[in-house]
C-alpha positions as a Markdown table, in Angstrom:
| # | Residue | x | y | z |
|---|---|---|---|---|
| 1 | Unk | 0.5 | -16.2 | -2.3 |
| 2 | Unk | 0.4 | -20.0 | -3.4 |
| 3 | Unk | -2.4 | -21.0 | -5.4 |
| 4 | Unk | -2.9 | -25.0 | -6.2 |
| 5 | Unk | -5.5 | -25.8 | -8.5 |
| 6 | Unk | -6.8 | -28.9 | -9.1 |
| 7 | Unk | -8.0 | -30.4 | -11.9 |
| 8 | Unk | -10.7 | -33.3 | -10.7 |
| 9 | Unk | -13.3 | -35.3 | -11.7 |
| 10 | Unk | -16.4 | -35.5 | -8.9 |
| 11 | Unk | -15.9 | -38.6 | -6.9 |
| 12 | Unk | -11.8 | -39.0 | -6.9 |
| 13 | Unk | -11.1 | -40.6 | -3.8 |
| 14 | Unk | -7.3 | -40.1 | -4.4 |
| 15 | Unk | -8.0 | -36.6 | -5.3 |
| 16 | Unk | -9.8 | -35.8 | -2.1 |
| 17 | Unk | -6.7 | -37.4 | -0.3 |
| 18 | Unk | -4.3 | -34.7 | -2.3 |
| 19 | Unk | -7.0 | -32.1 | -1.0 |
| 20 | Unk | -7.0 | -33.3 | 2.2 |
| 21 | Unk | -2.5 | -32.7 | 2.3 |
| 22 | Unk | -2.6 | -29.4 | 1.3 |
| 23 | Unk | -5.4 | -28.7 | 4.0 |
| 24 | Unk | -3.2 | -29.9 | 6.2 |
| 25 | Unk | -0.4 | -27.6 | 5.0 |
| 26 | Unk | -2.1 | -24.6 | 5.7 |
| 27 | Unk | -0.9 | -24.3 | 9.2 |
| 28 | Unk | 3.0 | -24.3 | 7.8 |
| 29 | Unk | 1.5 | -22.3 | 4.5 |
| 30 | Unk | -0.9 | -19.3 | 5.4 |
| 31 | Unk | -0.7 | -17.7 | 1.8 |
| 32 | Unk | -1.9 | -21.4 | 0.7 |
| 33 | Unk | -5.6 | -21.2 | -1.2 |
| 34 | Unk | -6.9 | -24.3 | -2.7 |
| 35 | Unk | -9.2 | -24.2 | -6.1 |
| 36 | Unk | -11.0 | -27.1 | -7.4 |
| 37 | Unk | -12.2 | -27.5 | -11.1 |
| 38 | Unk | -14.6 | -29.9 | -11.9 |
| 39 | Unk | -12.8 | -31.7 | -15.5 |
| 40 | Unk | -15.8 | -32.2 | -17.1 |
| 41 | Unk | -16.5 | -28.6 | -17.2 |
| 42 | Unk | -16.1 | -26.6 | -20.7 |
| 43 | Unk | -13.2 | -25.0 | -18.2 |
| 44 | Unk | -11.7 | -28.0 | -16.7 |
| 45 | Unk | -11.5 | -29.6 | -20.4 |
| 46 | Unk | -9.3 | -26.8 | -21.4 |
| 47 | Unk | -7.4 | -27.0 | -18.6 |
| 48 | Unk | -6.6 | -30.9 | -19.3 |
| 49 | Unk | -6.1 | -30.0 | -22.9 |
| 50 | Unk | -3.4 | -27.3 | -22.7 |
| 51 | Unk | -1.5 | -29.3 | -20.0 |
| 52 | Unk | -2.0 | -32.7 | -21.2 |
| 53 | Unk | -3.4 | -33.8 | -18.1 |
| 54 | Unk | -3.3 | -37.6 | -18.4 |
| 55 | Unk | -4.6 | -38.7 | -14.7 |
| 56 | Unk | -6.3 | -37.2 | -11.9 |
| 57 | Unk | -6.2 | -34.8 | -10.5 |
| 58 | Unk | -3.8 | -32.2 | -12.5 |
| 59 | Unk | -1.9 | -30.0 | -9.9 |
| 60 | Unk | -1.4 | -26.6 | -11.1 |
| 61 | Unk | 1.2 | -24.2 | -8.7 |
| 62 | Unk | 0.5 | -20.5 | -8.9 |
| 63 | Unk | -1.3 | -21.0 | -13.0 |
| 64 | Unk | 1.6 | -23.1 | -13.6 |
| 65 | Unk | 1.5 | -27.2 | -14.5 |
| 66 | Unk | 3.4 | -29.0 | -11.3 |
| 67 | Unk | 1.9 | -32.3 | -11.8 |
| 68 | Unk | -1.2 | -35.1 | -13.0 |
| 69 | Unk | -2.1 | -37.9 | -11.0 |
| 70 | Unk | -1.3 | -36.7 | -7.9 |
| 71 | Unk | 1.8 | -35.4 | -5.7 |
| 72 | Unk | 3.4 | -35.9 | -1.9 |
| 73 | Unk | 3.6 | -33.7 | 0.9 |
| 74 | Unk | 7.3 | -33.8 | 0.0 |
| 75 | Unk | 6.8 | -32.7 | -3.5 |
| 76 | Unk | 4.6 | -29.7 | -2.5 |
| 77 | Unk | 6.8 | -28.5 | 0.5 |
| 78 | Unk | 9.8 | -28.7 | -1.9 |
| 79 | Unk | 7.7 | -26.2 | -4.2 |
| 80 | Unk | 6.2 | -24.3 | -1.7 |
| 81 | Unk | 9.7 | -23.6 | 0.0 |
| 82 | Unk | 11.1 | -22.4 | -3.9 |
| 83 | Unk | 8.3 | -20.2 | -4.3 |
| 84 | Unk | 9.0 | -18.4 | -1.0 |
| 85 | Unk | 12.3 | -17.3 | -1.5 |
């Protein structure tokens, strides 16, 4: 299973474009599920405080920090693919 969280305020354009990749990815990624978290929540703020997320959205991989302010399709195939073996 991959699991991308992302960390988000309501209304990030370029965080509904990183959503809209990893939709995309499904197709090549069928273990893929996609979890939002609003960062304004008590939750979210945590989140932004234990990974020192400094732009939106913050990209977590399986729990894990991958990356704040956005990432490529590149980037998360190159993940994706390391996870998998």
């Amino acid at each position: 299973m991959i699991k991308v969280t992302l960390i988000r305020p309501t209304g990030c354009q370029h965080c509904i474009a990183v959503k809209t990749t990893l939709e995309k990815m499904k197709g090549d990624y069928l273990e893929l599920t996609i979890e939002e978290i609003d960062m304004t929540t008590p939750e979210g703020q945590a989140l932004v405080q234990k990974y020192n997320i400094l732009s939106s959205p913050g990209i977590l991989v399986n729990d894990e920090f991958f990356a704040f302010g956005g990432a490529t399709e590149e980037q998360f195939k190159k993940k994706f693919d390391e996870l998998k073996k």
